[in-house]
Each structure stands twice: as C-alpha cells, then as structure tokens.
C-alpha positions in Angstrom: 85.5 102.3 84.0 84.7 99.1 81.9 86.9 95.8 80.2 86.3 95.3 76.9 86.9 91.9 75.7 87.7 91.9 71.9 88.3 87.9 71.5 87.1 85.0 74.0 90.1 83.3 73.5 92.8 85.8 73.7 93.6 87.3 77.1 95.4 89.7 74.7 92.6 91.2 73.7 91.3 92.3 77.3 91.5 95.9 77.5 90.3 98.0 80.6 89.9 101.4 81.1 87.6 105.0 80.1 86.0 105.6 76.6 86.5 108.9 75.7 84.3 109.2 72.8 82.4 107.0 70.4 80.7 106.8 66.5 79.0 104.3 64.6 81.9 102.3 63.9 84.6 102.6 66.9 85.4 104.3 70.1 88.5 105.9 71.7 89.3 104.5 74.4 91.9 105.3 77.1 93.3 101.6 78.4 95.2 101.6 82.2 97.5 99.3 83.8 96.7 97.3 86.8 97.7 100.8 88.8 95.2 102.7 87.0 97.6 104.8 85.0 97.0 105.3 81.3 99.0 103.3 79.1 97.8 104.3 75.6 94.7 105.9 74.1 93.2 103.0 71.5 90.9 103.0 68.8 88.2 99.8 69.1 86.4 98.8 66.6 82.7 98.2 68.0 82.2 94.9 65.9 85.0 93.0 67.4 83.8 94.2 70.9 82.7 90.3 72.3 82.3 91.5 76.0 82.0 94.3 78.2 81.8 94.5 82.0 81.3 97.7 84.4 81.0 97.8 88.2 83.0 95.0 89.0 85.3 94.8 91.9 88.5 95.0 89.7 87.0 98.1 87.2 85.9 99.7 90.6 89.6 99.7 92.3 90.7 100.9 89.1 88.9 103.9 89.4 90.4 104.9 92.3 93.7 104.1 91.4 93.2 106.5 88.5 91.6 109.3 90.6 94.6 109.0 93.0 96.8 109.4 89.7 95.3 112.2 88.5 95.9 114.3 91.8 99.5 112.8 92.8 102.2 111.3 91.0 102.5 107.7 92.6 106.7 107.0 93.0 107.2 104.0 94.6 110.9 102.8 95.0 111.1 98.7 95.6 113.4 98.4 98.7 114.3 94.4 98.9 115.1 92.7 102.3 117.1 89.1 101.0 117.2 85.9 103.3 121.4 85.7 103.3 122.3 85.8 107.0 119.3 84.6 109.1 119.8 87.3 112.0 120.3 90.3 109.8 117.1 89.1 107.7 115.8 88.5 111.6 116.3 92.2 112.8 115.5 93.8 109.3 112.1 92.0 109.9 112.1 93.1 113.7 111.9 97.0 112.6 109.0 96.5 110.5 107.1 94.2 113.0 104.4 96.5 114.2 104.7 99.4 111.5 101.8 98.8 109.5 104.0 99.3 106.3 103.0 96.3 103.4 104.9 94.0 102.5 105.5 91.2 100.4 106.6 87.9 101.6 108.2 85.4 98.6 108.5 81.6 99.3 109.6 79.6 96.5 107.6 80.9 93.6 104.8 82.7 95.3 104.6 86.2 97.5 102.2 87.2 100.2 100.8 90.5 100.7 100.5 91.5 104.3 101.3 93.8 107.3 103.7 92.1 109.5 102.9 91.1 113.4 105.0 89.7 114.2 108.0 87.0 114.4 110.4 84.7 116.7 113.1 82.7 116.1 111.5 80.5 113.6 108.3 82.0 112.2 107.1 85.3 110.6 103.8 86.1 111.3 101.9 88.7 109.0 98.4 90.2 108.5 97.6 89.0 105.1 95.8 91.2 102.7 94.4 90.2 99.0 95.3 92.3 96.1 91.6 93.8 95.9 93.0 95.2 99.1 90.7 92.8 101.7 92.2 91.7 105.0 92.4 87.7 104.6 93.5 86.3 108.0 96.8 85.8 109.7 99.7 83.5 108.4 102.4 82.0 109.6 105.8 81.1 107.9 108.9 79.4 108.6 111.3 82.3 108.5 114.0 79.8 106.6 111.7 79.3 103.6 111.5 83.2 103.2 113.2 84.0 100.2 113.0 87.7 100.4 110.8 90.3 101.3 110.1 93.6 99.4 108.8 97.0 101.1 107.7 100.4 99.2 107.2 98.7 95.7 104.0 99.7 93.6 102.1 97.0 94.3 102.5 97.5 97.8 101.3 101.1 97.7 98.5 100.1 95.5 97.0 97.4 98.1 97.8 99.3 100.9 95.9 102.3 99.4 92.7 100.3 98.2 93.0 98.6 101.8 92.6 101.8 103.5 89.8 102.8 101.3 87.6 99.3 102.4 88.5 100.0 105.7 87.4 103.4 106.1 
C-alpha cells in the first residue's frame, strides 16, 4: 500500500492504494477510499509521480481495511439519535452507556469518536478514540450542546475495527 502524490499543490492529485503492474512509462494502479475499498483502477504516468510514501500509519490501516474487504462485505447502516426532547435523547444515550458500541458525538460543527461511559443529567461522558483507531482520553460534554449522535455508520465500524486491532 503506498500514496502517490502527482502535484504538490493539488490535494487532488493524492492517490492511495496497490500498484498492480508497471512499464517504463506508467503503472496501473488500483486507488481505495478512506475504507480501503477500491474505487477505480488508474493509469499513472511515472513522470508526474512528485511523491510517494509506504509504511505510514494511514497506508498501514488501509491495508487492513482492504484485507477485511476482501473476506467480508462491510454494510454499515447509519442509525442517528437527534437532541429534540432532552429525556428521550437522555435514555437513548442510557442504553448505549456501557455497550462498547462507537459512536459519534456532533457539537456545533465537529463530531467525536468514542465509546460512551457514561452520562447524568447534564453531561455525556465518552471514551474518546482518534480515527487511526487510538484511545485518546476521556471527555466530557454538556449533553444540551449535543446536536446528535450517530451509531453503526462506516466510519464507526472502520475505527472501531482498526481500534480492536491496536489493542489486541
């Protein structure tokens, strides 16, 4: 697995994925999405290749979001818990204290990753968890700031799965 940067000033141009064969003047090369499924097979020209990276954190996950899509089809179905009436959003939060299911908390116009640990009448606590899959400490929020939260999506299944992988 490598990214293969064919401009520095075009995030556009980033491509990341598996070569699959290569000649003189180009190589085929299979590019993923950020769940390591293949998007599109491409054809590179190796003169406008500016950068390439291998082993990196990110190109590491990959692969094992890729082998895990080769064996199993991933189907993830985004269940979303909204903030309308504070006790329902209260008790839908209640079942999933404790449950070790992923979720992601949104506040204004960022989300948190995390497992949740629990919560009172004012504040959600949660195990937070970085998208390379890395615990990152607990957090608390004020449980009337919480926009929604979301359960079961793909990018909860792919953090929870490269979470299990680091820890064992």
């Amino acid at each position: 697995m490598i990214s293969i940067r064919t401009e520095r000033k075009s995030p556009d141009n980033l491509f990341i994925g598996i070569v699959r064969s290569i000649n003189d003047s180009h190589l085929l090369f299979e590019s993923l999405d950020p769940y390591g499924r293949v998007i599109k097979t491409i054809s590179i020209s190796i003169k406008s290749i500016v950068i390439i990276e291998y082993d990196e954190v990110y190109t590491n996950d990959l692969t094992k979001l890729y082998e895990l899509n080769k064996t199993q089809k991933v189907i993830a179905k985004s269940v979303y818990i909204h903030n309308r009436t504070l006790s329902q959003f209260r008790n839908s939060l209640n079942r999933l204290k404790g449950s070790q299911e992923l979720v992601s908390v949104f506040i204004g116009n960022d989300f948190f990753l995390g497992r949740i640990v629990d919560l009172d009448e004012s504040d959600l606590i949660i195990n937070c968890i970085t998208y390379q899959g890395f615990d990152d400490g607990i957090v608390v929020f004020p449980i009337n700031k919480i926009i929604k939260v979301r359960k079961n999506g793909l990018h909860e299944f792919k953090v929870n799965y490269l979470n299990k992988l680091k820890l064992g």
